[in-house]
C-alpha positions in Angstrom: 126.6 155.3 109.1 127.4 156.6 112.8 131.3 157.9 113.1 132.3 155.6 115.7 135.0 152.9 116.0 133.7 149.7 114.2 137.0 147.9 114.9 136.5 148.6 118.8 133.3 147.6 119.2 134.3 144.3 116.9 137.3 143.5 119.3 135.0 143.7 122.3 132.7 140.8 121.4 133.6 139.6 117.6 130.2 137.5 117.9 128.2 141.3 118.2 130.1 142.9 115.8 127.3 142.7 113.5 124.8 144.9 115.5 126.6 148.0 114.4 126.7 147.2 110.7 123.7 149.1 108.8 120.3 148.3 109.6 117.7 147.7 107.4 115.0 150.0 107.2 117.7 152.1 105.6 117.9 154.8 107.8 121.0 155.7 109.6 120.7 153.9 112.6 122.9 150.4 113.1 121.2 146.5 112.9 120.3 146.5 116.4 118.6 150.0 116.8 116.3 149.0 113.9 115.8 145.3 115.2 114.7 147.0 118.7 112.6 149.3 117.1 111.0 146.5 115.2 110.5 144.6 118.0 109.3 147.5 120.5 106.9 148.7 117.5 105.4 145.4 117.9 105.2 145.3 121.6 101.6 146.6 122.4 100.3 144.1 119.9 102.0 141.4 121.6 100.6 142.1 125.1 97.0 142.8 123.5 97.3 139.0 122.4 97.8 138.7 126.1 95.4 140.0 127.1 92.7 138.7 124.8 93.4 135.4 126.6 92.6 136.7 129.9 89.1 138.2 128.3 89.1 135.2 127.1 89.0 133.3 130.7 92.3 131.3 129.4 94.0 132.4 132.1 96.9 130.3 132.1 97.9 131.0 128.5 97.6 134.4 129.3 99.6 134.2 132.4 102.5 132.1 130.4 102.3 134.7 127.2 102.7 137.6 129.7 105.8 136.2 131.9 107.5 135.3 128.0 106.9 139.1 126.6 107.7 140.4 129.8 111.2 138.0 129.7 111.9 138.3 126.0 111.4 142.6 126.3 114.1 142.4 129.2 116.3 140.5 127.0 115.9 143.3 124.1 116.4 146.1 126.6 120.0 144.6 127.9 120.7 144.0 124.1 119.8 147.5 123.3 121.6 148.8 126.5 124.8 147.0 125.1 125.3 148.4 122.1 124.1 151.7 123.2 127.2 151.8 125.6 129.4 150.1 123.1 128.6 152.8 120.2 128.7 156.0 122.3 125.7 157.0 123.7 122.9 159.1 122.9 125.7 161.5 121.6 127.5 159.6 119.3 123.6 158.9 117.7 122.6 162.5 117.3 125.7 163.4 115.5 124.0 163.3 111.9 120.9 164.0 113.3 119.4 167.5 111.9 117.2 167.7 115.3 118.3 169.9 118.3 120.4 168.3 120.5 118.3 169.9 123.5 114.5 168.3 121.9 115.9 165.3 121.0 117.2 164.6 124.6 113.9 165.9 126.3 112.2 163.6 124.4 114.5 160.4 125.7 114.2 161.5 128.8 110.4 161.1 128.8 110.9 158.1 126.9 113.0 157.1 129.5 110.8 158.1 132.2 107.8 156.0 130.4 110.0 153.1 129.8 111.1 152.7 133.5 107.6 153.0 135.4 106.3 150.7 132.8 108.8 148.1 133.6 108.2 148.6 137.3 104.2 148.2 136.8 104.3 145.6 134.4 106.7 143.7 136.8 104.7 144.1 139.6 101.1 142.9 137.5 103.0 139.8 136.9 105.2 138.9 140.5 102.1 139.8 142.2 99.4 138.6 139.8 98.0 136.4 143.0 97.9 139.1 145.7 96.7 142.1 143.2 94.0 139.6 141.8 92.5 138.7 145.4 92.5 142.6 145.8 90.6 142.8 142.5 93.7 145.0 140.9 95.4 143.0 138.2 92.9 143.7 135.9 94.1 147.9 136.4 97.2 147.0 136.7 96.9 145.3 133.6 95.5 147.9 131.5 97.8 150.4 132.9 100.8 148.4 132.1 99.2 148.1 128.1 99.2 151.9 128.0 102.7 152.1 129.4 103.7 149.4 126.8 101.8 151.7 123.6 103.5 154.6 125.4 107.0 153.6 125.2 106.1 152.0 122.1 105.7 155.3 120.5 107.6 157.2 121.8 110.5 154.3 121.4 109.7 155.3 117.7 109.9 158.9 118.4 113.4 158.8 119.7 114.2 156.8 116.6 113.2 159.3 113.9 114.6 162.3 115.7 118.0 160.6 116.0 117.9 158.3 112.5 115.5 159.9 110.2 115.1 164.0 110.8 
């Protein structure tokens, strides 16, 4: 398990504590990394469900499944954002790692970088779903944002094995 102060991070919020104990798919990365891997692993598969309902002219399903993923994934990145700061950082996580330092933090960077103008684009596809389908855009806008989600999907999982795995 990551050398970090259990007790501190317990005394900060007692009902979190048990996002650093050991995750389980028995790597070593705490609960919550592997719980936001899971869930970001699943991700693209969510918002292709989405979007079959919008091929599928149920528009309003497909509207209400988008705003939910879109909500639920913020939720998950604050959560993951929490106990990163809590446990130490990117740091703290590479300590057992056998990966360079340097790779490992390029990597996250464009991770990062993914992440972000995903977020900003998918955001926009949905807060101006009315305006960018009247411009005939949403649809672009939509696929774009589905590559951004696979994209920081993998390379979510990429991060993960060079920090947890390798």
């Amino acid at each position: 398990m990551l050398t970090f102060k259990k007790e501190k991070a317990k005394k900060l919020n007692s009902n979190f504590g048990y996002m650093f104990e050991t995750g389980f798919f028995g790597t070593r990365a705490p609960f919550f990394m592997d719980l936001v891997t899971l869930i970001v692993s699943l991700l693209p598969f969510l918002v292709a469900v989405a979007i079959y309902f919008a091929k599928d002219k149920r528009y309003k399903i497909h509207a209400y499944l988008q705003i939910a993923i879109f909500a639920f994934s913020v939720i998950v990145l604050f959560y993951f954002e929490y106990g990163v700061r809590v446990i130490g950082g990117f740091d703290t996580f590479m300590q057992n790692s056998g990966v360079s330092h340097n790779y490992a933090f390029i990597v996250l960077i464009f991770h990062i970088v993914i992440s972000v103008i995903t977020l900003i684009i998918w955001s926009t596809a949905i807060f101006a779903a009315k305006k960018l389908i009247m411009l005939k855009r949403h649809k672009n806008m939509g696929l774009i944002t589905f590559t951004g989600v696979s994209l920081t999907s993998l390379t979510g999982i990429w991060v993960y094995f060079l920090m947890f795995i390798f």
